[in-house]
Structure formats: structure tokens, C-alpha cells
N, C-alpha and C positions, 0 to 999 in steps of 0.2 A: 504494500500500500504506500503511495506518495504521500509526502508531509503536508501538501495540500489536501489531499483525503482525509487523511489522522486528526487537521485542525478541522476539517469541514464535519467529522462526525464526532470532534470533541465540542464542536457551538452547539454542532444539533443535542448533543446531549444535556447539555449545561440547559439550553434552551427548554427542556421540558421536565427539566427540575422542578418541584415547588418555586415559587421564590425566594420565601424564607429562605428554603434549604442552599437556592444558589447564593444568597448572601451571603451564610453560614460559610462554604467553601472559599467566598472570595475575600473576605475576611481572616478566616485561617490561615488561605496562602499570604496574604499579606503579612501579616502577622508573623507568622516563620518566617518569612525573609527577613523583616523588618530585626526580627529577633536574633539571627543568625549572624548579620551584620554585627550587629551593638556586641555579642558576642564575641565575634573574631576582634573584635575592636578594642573590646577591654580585655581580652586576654593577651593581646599584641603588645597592649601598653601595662596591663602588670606586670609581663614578664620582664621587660627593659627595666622595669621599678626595681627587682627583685633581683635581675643580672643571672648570673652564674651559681649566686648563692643556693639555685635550686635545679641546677645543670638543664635551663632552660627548657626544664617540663610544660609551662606555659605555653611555650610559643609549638611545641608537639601537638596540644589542642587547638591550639590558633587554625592551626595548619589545616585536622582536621574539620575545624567549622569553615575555613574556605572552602574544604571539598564538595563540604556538605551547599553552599552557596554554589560553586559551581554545577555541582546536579538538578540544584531549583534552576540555574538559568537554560538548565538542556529544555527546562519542562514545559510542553505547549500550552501549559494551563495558565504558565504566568505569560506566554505571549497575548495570548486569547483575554485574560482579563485588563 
């Protein structure tokens, strides 16, 4: 299936969500990102706080909550909303 088809049966489906219910989704995704971000972002900047003194385990998570931002940006859901 084309990326065109995948986004055209991922609106159709959003589409005949409840409403509520597609709020609820677009909200959530929001949210995750939003969250994920402030995440990577304060873990970035404690670990520079913190240095060496803790052989930079922070920024090991950091790292993983980019990953995890880079996988929400693969996702047609956040193109679509």
C-alpha cells in the first residue's frame, strides 16, 4: 500500500471516530510529543548539571527519549492531525 493510501485510510478512519473519541487521540498525541520533548530536554540539561559525577547516565535517557520523538515523527497520525 502507498503512503498516500495509508494517510487516505488513516483520515477515513479518524473520520468516523466519535468525536469525543477523535479528540481524545488528538490530544494524547499531542501531549506525548509535547511530553517527550520537555523530557529529552530536561534530561539533556541535568545531565550537563550533574557532569561525569554520574558517568553520564542522563544523557543515555536523553538519547532514548529522542528515539522515542523520532518514531512519533515517522507516525502518519501526527502528519494527518
Amino acid at each position: 500500500m502507498t503512503a498516500n493510501a495509508l494517510e487516505s485510510k488513516l483520515r477515513d478512519a479518524l473520520r468516523k471516530l466519535d468525536p469525543h473519541q477523535a479528540q481524545e487521540i488528538r490530544e494524547a498525541y499531542y501531549k506525548s510529543v509535547e511530553g517527550l520533548q520537555s523530557l529529552a530536554e530536561t534530561l539533556e540539561y541535568a545531565d550537563i548539571e550533574l557532569g561525569e559525577t554520574n558517568e553520564h547516565i542522563l544523557i543515555d535517557e536523553h538519547l532514548v527519549a529522542c528515539e522515542a520523538i523520532e518514531a512519533m515523527n515517522k507516525s502518519l497520525l501526527g502528519k494527518i492531525l
